[in-house]
C-alpha positions in Angstrom: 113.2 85.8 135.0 110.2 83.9 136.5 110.9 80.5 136.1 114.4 81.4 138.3 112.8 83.3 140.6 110.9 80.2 140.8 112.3 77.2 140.0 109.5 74.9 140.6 108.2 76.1 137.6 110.7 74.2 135.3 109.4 70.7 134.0 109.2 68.7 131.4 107.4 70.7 129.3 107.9 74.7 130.2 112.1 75.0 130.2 112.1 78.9 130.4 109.9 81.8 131.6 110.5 85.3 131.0 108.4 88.7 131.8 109.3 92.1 130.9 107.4 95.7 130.5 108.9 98.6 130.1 107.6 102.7 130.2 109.7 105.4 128.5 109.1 108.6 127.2 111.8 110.2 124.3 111.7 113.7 122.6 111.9 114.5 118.7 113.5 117.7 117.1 113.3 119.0 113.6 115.4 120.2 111.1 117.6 123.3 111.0 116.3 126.6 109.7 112.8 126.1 111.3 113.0 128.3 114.0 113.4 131.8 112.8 113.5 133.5 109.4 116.4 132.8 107.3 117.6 133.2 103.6 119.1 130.7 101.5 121.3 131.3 98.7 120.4 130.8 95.3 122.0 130.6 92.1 123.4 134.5 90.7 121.3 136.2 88.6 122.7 137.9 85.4 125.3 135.9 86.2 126.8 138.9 88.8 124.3 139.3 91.1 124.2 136.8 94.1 120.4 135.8 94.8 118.9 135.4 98.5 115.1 134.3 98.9 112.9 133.2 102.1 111.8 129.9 102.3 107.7 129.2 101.1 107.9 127.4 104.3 107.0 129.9 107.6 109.7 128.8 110.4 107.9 129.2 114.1 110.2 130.2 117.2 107.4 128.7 119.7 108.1 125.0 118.8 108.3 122.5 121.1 109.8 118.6 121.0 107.8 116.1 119.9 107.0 113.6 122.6 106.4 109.8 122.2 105.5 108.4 125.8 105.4 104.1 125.2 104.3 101.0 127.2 105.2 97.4 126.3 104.6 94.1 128.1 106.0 90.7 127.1 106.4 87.2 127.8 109.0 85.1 126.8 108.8 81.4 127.0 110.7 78.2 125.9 108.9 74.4 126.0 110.2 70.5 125.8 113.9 72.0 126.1 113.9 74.2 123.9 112.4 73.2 121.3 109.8 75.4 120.8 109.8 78.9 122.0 107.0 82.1 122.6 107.3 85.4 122.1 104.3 87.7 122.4 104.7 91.6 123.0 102.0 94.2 123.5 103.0 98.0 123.0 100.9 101.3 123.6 102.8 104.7 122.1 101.2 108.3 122.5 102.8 110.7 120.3 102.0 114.7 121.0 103.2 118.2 119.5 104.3 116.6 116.7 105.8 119.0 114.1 104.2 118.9 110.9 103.6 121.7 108.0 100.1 123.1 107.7 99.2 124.9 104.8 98.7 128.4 104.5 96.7 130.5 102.3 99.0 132.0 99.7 98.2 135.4 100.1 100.3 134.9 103.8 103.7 134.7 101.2 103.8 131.0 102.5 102.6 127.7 101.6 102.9 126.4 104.8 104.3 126.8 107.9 105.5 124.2 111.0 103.7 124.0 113.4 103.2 121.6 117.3 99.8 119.6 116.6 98.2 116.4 117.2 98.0 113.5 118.9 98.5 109.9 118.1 98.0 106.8 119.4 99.9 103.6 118.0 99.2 100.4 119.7 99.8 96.9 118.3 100.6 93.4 119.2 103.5 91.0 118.0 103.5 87.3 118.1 106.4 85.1 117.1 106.5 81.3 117.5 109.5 79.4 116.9 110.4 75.7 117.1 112.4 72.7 116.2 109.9 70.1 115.2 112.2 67.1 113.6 115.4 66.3 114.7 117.2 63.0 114.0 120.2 61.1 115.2 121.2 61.0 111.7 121.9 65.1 111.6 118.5 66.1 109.6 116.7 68.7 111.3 113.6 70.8 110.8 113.6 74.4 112.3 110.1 76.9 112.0 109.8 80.3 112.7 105.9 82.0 112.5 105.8 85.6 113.3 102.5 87.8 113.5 102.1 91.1 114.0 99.1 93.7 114.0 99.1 96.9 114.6 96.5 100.0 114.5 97.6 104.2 114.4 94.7 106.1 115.0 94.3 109.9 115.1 93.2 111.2 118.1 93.3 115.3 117.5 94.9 117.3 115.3 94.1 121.4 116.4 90.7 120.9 118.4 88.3 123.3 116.5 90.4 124.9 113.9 91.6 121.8 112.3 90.5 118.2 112.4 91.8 116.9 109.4 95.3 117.0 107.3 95.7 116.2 103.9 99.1 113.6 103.8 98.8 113.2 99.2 96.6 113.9 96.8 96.0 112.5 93.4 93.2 113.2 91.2 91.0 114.6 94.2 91.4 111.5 96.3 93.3 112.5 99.1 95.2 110.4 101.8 94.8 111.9 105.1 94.9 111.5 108.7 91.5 112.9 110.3 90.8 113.1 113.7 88.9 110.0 115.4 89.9 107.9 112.1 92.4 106.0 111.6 95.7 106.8 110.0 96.1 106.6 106.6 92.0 107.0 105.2 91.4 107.4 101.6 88.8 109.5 100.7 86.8 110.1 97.2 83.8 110.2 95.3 82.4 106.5 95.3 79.1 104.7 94.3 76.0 104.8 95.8 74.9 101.6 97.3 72.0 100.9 99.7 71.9 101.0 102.7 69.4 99.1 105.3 71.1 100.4 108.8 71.1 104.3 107.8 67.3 105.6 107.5 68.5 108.8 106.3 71.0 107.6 103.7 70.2 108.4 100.1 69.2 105.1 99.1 67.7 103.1 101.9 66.4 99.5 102.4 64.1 98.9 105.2 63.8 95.6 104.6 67.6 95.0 104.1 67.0 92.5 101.0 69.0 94.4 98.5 71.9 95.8 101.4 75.3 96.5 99.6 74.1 96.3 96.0 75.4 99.0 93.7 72.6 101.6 92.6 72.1 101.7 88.7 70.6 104.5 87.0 69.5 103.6 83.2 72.2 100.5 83.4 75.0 103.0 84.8 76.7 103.3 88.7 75.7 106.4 89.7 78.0 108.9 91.5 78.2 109.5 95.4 76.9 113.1 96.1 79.8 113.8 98.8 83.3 112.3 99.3 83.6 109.2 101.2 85.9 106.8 102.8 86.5 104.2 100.3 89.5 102.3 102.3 92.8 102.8 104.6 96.3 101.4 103.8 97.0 100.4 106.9 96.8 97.1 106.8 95.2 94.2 108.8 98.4 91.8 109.7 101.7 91.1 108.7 103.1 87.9 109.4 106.0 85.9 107.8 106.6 81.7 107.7 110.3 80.1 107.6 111.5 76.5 107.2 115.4 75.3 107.6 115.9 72.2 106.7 119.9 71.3 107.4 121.1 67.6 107.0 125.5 67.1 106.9 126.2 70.4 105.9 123.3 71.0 103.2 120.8 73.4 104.3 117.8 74.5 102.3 115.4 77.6 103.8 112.3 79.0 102.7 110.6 82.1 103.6 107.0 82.9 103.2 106.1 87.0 103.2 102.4 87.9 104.0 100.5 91.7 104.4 96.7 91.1 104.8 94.0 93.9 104.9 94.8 97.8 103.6 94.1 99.7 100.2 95.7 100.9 97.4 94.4 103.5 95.0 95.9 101.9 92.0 95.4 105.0 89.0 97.1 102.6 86.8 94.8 100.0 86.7 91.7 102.0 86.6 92.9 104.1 83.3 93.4 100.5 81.3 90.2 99.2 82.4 88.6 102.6 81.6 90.4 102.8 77.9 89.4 99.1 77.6 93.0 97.5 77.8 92.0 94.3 80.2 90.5 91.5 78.5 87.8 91.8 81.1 86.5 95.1 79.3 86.3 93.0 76.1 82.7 91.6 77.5 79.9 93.0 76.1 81.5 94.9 73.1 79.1 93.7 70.5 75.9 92.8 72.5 76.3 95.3 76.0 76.8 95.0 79.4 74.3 94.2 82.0 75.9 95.8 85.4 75.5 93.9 88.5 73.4 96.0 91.0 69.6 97.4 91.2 67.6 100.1 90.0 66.2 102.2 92.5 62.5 103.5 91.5 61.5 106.5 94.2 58.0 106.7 94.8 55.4 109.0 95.8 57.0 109.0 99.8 60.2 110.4 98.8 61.3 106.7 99.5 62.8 103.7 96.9 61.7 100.7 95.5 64.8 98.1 94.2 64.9 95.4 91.7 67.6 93.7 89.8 69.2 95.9 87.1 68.2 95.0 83.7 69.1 97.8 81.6 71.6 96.9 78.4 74.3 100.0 78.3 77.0 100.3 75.7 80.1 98.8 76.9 82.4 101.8 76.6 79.9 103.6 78.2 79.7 101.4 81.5 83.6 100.6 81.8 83.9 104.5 81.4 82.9 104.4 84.8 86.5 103.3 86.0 87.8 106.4 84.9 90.2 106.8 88.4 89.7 110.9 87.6 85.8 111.3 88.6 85.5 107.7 90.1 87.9 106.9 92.5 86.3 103.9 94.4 87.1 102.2 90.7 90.4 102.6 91.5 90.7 101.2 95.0 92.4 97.7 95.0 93.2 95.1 98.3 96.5 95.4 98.6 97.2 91.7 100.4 99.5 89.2 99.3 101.4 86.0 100.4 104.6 85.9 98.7 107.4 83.1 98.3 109.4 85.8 99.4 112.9 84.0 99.4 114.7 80.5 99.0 118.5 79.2 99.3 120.0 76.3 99.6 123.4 76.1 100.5 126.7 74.0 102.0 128.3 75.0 105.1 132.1 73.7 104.5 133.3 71.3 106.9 135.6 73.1 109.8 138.7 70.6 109.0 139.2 72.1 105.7 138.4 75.9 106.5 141.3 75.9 109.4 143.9 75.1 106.7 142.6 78.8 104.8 142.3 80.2 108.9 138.7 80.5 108.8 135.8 79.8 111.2 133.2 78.9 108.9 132.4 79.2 105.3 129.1 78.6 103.6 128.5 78.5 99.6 124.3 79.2 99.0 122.1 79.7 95.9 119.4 82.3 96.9 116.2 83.5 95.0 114.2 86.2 95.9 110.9 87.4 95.0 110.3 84.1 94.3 106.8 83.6 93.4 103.5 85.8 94.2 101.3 82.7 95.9 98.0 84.8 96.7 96.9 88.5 96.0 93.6 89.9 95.2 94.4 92.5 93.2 93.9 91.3 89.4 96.6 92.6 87.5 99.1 94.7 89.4 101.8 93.4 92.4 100.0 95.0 95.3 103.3 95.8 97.0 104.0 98.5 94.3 104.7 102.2 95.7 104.6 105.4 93.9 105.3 107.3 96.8 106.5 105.8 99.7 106.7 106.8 103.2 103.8 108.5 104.6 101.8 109.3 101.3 102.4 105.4 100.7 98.9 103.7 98.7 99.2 105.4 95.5 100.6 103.5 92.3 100.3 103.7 88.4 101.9 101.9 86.4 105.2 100.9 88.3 107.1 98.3 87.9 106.7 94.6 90.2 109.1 93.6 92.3 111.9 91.7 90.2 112.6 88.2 91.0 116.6 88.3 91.5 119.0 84.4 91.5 122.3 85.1 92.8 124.9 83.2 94.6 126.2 84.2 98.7 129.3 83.6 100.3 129.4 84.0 103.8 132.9 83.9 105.6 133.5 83.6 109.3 137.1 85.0 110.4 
């Protein structure tokens, strides 16, 4: 506690200073059954004969606990008495042996097996501001809270030379997968070819940088990438979250504000209706054609490319057929941010001299909403918060439903 370790620190503006850090190190197990060979019992055949099988999954006797070894520093401080407050914490984790299944070729008798590999780091920083900016004589008051938090898993080895890259999901040949010196989480697929003015040796390359980033058209269509590429992560950017109280005699109405910025999706759902032509968007160019937005690349005698603006007219079924999510994935990759009115109440905390009589501390009647209102996304049809899978082959979706906006009412009692 710095600021009473040194008191001369208090004034009239800093009220409070706090510094902590902390190093640990804890161990991780895994589930029963994984060390040796064991037979589970199945349902009787013939309805006499009791039925034992060995797992698909090979146990290993030589596994060792996962260890996560962590840092975190912080700083805690309070100004003008109080009435605004700082919170900021750094954290650093390595995370080794951890025990994951590997796949095995069939012909072991095994689909996978568990196996000690890999190493990650997860670092991050949180931020959380907090404050009282209006507070009258009268009882009204004004209470914020802003909270911000980023934070970045990346994949430093898996097996060094025998394998550098695991496959998390899979769905329609994009796969989701953690690859050593990326960052968790990559999605990877057969894209578009664009150009490229940095990469001499890239397929379609702009020395003088003029036409960078444009998509490459042959005869008015995208054309396919060669080889698989990253086309996003679903990790995303930030997450940060925005709450007002407002309380005046008893009456207090809160708002809360949810944000996720930055981080993918590979949304299968709203590729297929684009591809079969269900969006109004796809409704363009039905009766005269589409023009696609890109260039044409012309190679000349060098091996090398000339651009220009594309000008080819193509059938409009045949150019939206190119967000068919089963040979095109980049069509299917969406930015998964939003900023959501994520929850609102107002409410009436009883007055004390009428609870006693029902021997109460405090009671509070409130009206709350939640999934109130979707205030920014940039996905164009689907709620980018939608999940097919969850957990850690998280990013996929087709066709689930949105979050549902919920009214309901909340008691709170205080005994």
């Amino acid at each position: 506690m710095v600021s009473d370790l040194v008191p001369s620190l208090k004034n009239g503006v800093l009220s409070f200073l706090k510094v902590r850090g902390s190093l640990a190190q804890v161990g991780n197990d895994t589930d029963p059954y994984r060390l040796m060979p064991s037979y589970t019992a199945g349902t009787s055949w013939n309805g006499s004969l009791p039925e034992f099988f060995e797992p698909t999954r090979k146990p290993n006797n030589l596994l060792k606990p996962e260890i996560t070894t962590g840092q975190e520093a912080g700083l805690e401080a309070r100004f003008f008495r109080g009435r605004l407050g700082l919170d900021v914490t750094y954290y650093s984790q390595i995370t080794k042996d951890q025990i994951i299944p590997v796949q095995y070729s069939k012909a072991t008798g095994y689909t996978d097996g568990i196996q000690n590999i890999g190493k990650m780091r997860n670092r991050g920083i949180e931020i959380s501001i907090t404050g009282t900016p209006l507070k009258l004589e009268n009882g009204f008051s004004w209470d914020v809270s802003l909270n911000f938090a980023r934070n970045r898993n990346t994949v430093i080895e898996l097996l060094p030379g025998v394998l550098n890259n695991l496959v998390i999901n899979e769905r329609r040949g994009l796969t989701l997968e953690a690859r050593a010196g990326q960052p968790y989480g990559t999605l990877y697929g057969y894209g578009f070819e664009r150009v490229q003015s940095s990469n001499p040796s890239a397929a379609y390359y702009d020395p003088t940088g003029q036409y960078a980033g444009q998509l490459v058209l042959n005869n008015g269509l995208p054309v396919r990438s060669t080889t698989q590429k990253i086309l996003g992560n679903i990790q995303p950017d930030w997450t940060g979250g925005f709450s007002n109280t407002f309380s005046f005699k008893g009456f207090i109405l809160s708002a809360l504000i949810d944000a996720k910025i930055g981080g993918d999706m590979y949304d299968e759902g709203t590729a297929n209706a684009r591809w079969t032509g269900q969006y109004a968007e796809t409704a363009i160019g039905r009766e005269e054609g589409v023009i696609g937005q890109g260039v044409s690349a012309v190679r000349g005698a060098d091996g090398g490319y000339t651009f220009a603006p594309n000008a080819t007219i193509v059938a409009a079924n045949q150019y939206y057929g190119y967000n068919n999510p089963r040979n095109y994935h980049e069509a299917a990759i969406f930015d998964a941010s939003y900023v959501k009115l994520r929850e609102v109440s107002f409410g009436y905390q009883i007055p004390s001299a009428f609870i006693k009589r029902l021997r109460l501390q405090s009671a509070r009647l409130s009206v709350v909403g939640r999934n109130v209102a979707m205030l920014f996304r940039n996905h164009p049809h689907a709620d980018p918060e939608i999940d097919a899978n969850g957990g850690n082959a998280q990013g996929f979706g087709y066709g689930e439903l949105p979050s549902s906006r919920s009214m309901g009412f909340n008691l709170s009692l205080g005994f």
